[in-house]
N, C-alpha and C positions, 0 to 999 in steps of 0.2 A: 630849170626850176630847182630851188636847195630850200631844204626843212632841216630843222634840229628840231629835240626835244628831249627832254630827260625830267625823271622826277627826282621828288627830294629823298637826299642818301639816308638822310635817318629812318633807324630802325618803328615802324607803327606795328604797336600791340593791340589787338581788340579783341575782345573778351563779347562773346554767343550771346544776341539779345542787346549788345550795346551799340556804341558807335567812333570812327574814327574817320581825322581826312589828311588826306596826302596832297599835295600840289605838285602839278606839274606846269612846267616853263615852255610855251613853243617859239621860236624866231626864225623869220620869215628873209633868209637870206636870199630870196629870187628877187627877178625885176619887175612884175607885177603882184597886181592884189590879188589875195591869193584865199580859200575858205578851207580849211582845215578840220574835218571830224573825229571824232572819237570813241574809238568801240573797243573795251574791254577784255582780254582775252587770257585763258588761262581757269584755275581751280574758284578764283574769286569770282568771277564773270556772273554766276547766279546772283549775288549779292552785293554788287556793286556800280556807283551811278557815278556818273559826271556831269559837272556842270559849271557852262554851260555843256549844251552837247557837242558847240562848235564853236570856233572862231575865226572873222575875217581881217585879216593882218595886210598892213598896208607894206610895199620891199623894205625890208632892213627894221622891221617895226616886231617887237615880241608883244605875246599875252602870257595869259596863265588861268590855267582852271583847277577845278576842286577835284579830288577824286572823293567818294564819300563810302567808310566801309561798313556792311549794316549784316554783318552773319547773324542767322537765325539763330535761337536757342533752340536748335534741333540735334539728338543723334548723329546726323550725317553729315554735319562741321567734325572734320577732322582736327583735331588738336595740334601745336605745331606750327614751324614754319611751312608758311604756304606761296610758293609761287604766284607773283602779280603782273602780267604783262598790257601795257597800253598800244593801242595800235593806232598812230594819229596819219589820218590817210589826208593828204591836199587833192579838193576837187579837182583841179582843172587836169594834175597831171598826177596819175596815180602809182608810177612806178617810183616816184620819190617818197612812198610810204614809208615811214620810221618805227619800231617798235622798241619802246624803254622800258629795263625791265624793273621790278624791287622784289621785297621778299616783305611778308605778312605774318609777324608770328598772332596763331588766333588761340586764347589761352582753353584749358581744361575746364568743365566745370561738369558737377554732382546733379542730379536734381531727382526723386524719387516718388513713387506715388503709391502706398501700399492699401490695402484691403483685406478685412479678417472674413472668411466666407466660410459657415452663418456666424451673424451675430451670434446668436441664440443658440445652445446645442439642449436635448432634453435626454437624459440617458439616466439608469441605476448604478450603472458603473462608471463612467467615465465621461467625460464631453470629448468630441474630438470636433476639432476648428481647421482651419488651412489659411496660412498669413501670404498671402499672394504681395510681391513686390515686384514691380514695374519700374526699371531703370530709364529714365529719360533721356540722361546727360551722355556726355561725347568720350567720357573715360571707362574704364569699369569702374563699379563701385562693389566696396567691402559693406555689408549691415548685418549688424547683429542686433540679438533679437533678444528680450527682456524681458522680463514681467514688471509690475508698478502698482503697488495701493493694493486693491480687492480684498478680499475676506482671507484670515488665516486659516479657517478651515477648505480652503483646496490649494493644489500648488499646479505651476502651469508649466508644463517642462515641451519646449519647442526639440523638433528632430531635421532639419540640424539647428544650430542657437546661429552659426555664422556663415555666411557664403559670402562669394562674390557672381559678380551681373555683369555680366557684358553691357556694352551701348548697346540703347534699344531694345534688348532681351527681357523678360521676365523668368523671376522663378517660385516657387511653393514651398515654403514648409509646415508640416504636419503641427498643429497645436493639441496636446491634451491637458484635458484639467480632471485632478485626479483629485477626490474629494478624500480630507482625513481620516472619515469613518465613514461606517455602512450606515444606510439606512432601509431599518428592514421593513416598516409598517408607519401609514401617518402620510402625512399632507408634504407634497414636495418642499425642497428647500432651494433657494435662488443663491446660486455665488454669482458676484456680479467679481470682474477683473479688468486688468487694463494690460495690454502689450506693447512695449516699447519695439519699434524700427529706429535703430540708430545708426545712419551711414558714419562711417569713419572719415575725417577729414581728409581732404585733397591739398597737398601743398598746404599744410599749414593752415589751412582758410574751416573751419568749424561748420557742422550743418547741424542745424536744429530739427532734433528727432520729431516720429509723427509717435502719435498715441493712438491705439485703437480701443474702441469699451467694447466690450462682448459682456456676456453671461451664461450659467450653466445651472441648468436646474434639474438638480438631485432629486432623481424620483423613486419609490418605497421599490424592493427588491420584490417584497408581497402583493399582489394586487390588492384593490383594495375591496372586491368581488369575491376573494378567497373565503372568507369567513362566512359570507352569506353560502357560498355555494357548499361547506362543510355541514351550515345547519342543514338544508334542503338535504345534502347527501344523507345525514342522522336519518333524518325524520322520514325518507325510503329508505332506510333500510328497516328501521321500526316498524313502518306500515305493514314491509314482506314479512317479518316475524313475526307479527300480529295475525297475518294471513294464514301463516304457515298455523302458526298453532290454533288460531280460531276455526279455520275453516280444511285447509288441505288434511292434516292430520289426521280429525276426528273422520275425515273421508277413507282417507286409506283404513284408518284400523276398522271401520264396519265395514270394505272390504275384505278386508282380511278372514273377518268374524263369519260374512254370510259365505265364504269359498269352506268352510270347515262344514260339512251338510253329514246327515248320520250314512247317503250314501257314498261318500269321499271317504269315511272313517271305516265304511266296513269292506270296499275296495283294497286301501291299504291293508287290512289283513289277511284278506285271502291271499294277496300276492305274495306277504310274509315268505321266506323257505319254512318248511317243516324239519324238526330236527338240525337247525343249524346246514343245510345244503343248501345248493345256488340255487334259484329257478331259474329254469327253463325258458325256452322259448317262447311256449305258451305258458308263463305262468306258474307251472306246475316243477314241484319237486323233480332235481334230475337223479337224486339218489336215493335209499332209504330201501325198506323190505316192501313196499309198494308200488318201486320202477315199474313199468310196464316191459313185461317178458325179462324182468328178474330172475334169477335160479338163486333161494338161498340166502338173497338179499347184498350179495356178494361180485354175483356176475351179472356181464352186460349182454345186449341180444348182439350177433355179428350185421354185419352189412346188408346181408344176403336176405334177413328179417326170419331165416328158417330157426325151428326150437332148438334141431340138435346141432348144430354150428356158434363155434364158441370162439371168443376173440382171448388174443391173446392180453394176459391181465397188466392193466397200465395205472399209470395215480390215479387215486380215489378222485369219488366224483367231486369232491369238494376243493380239491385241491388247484391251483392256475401252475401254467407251465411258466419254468424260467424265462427271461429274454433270451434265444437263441436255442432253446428245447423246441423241437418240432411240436407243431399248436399254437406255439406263446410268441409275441413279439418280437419281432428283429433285434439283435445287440449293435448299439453302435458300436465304430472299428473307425480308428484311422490310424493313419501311416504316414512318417516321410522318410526321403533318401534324398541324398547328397550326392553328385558325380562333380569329379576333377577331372580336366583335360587339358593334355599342353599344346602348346602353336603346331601343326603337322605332326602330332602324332596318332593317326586315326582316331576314330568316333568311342568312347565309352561309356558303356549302359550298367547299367543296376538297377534290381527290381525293388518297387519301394511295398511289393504286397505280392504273398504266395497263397489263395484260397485253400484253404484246408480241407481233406477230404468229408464230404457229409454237408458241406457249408455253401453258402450261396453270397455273394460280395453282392449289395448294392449299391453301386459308385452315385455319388450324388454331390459331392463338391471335389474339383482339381483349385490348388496355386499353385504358380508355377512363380519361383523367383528368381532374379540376375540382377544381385546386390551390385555387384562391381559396374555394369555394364559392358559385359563382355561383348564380341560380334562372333556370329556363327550359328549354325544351327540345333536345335531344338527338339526332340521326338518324342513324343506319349506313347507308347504300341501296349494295348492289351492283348493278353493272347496273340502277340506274331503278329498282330494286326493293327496299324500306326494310324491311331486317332485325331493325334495332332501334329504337326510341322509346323516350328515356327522361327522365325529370323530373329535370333538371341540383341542385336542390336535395335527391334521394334518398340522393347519392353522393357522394364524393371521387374512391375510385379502384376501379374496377370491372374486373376481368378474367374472360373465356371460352376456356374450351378445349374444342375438339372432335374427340371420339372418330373420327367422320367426317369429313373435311376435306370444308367446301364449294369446291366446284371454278366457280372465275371462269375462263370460258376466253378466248379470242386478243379481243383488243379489251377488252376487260369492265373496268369501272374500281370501284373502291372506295372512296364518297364521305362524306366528316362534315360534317353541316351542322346549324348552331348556329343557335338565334334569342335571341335574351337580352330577359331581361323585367328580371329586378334583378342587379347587379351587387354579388358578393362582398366581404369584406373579412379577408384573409388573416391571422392571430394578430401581434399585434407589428408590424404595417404597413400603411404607410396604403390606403386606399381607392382599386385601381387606377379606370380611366376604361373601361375594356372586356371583356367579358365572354373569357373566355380557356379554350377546350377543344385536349384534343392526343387523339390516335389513334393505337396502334403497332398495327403487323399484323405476324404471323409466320406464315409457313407456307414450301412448296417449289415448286420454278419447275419444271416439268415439262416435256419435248420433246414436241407429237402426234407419233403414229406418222403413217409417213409410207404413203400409198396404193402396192397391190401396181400392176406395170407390165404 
């Protein structure tokens, strides 16, 4: 059994969506009759028919069939020469199967589908739109993007204006329409615009751009509720002012009037001092020639309550003690100290407060700071006696306040003492050479009472 077969050498062009046909030759060199089929093989094979589908060829007798080429206008026709191969198989005896090949250029082609998503944008400042472009075709395509016609008063500026699409891909750009001027009060305004999509031509060959109509309506900056809700606001507050002087007013001051009674007026006099002196606990004058157990009008009675016991003479009775005079108020007091320390050279203390003899400290705020960020340790000791430890690398700046004031009395010192292991290095500056802690204290310098005689 002998087959040939071959197609025709010339080059076929077809172009996505159209049509082309090839012929092929078979002859039938065996010595019987013989049916010969035809089955398609290779990249074409999806889109490609014959006909007929077979032929029965008498010995030494040829035919010829059609090939018919029919690519889709779809993305997935690759552009290009493409591979065509025919596989013409003879029934009777199959290992005489022949394969002829050719080659298929299938051409490029553009084809695009856009959309503006919303038509409609409603803003005071701006519209913002999105121009959605959908590539069809089997190349990529370049489209740029335009505006067209609409109103002078807004301008529509796309981000980006150009791209390109892959086959079969989509992409987005941003649309805004930016209106001339404000509008600050008043019934909207409609820009109506158009946006060109214009793919760039492919080989020469021109596509006719799409137009999309959108619109954007310019709405008041103001509500248009503002003005009413300014009267309403007026006209409460009027009302409360109205209130206030109609009614709350004229209340409070005949309060006022019935609190003033002739027993409230002759209260306050009695409790008057007599003679310019304080009163008393009860009331009553604490000084004057009618003290109770006066001598002279001069002296006080002692403690003891006896006539002939007599205290030692102190400020008149009229007079208040200093802040920090025994009697009178606490002086506030504060203090800081600063200690330096180098890398292993033992711990150094300084005391940042020595209580004075007679005096009373009541500590009631510590800061502790470590500007640099030094690492090491840390010590508070009042009186010999180490209040706080702390690890110089936990903190910058660290403050206490106490509800209770601890009380350092006469003598009693309050000491900071540093030991530095590693030395900090402050943001933006170089690397001091010594470890660097400070100390404030706040609190109030008190008088002891002084012993009875």
């Amino acid at each position: 059994m002998s087959v040939s077969a071959s197609l025709d050498e010339s080059s076929v062009t077809v172009e996505p969506g159209g049509e082309a046909e090839l012929p092929v030759r078979v002859l039938n060199s065996g010595t019987t009759v013989e049916e010969f089929r035809f089955e398609v093989v290779g990249p074409c094979a999806g889109w490609t028919t014959v006909e007929p589908e077979s032929l029965s060829l008498y010995p030494g007798a040829s035919g010829s069939a059609t090939l018919r080429l029919r690519p889709p206008r779809d993305p997935d026709v690759v552009p290009g020469e493409t591979p065509l191969g025919l596989r013409v198989v003879p029934t009777g005896d199959t290992s005489g199967t022949v394969v002829p090949e050719s080659v298929v250029t299938v051409l490029p082609f553009t084809e695009i589908a856009s959309e503006l998503v919303p038509r409609t944008s409603h803003s005071a400042w701006r519209g913002r739109h999105k121009v959605a472009v959908d590539s069809r075709g089997n190349t990529p395509v370049t489209v740029l993007l335009t505006s067209q016609g609409g109103t002078e008063r807004a301008r529509l500026v796309f981000e980006p204006a150009e791209f390109t699409i892959p086959p079969g891909q989509a992409k987005f750009a941003k649309l805004k329409v930016r209106p001339a001027g404000r509008l600050w009060r008043g019934a909207p305004v409609t820009h109506p615009f158009q946006a060109v999509v214009a793919p760039k031509p492919v080989e020469g060959r021109p596509h006719a751009p799409e137009v999309l109509d959108g619109s954007y309506e310019q709405q008041a900056i103001l509500p248009g509720w503002l003005p009413r809700a300014l009267i309403v606001a007026a006209l409460l507050v009027g009302v409360l002012v109205g209130l206030w002087f109609a009614v709350l007013r004229p209340t409070v001051r005949s309060a006022a009037r019935e609190a003033i009674t002739p027993d409230a007026v002759e209260r306050a006099v009695n409790n008057r001092p007599k003679g310019g002196g304080t009163a008393g606990a009860e009331g009553q004058p604490s000084g004057g020639p009618n003290a109770p157990g006066g001598a002279n009008g001069g002296d006080t009675a002692g403690t003891s309550g006896s006539s002939g016991s007599r205290a030692t003479p102190g400020p008149s009775a009229g007079a208040t003690p200093k802040p920090g005079e025994p009697g009178g108020p606490a002086a506030p007091k504060s203090a800081r100290v600063e200690v330096r320390d180098s890398v292993g050279g033992g711990a150094q203390s300084a005391s940042a407060l020595v209580v004075p003899e007679g005096k009373t400290f009541e500590l009631t705020d510590i800061v502790l700071q470590n500007p640099q960020g030094d690492a090491g340790t840390l010590v508070v000791s009042i009186q010999d006696e180490q209040h706080f430890n702390l690890a110089l690398e936990n903190f910058r700046d660290s403050d206490y306040h106490f509800v209770t004031p601890i009380e350092v009395p006469a003598g009693g010192r309050v000491t900071l003492s540093v030991s530095c292991r590693e030395v900090g290095r402050p943001v933006k500056a170089p690397t001091p050479s010594q470890c660097s802690e400070s100390m404030f204290l706040g609190g109030s310098l008190r008088a002891e009472k002084a012993g009875n005689g």
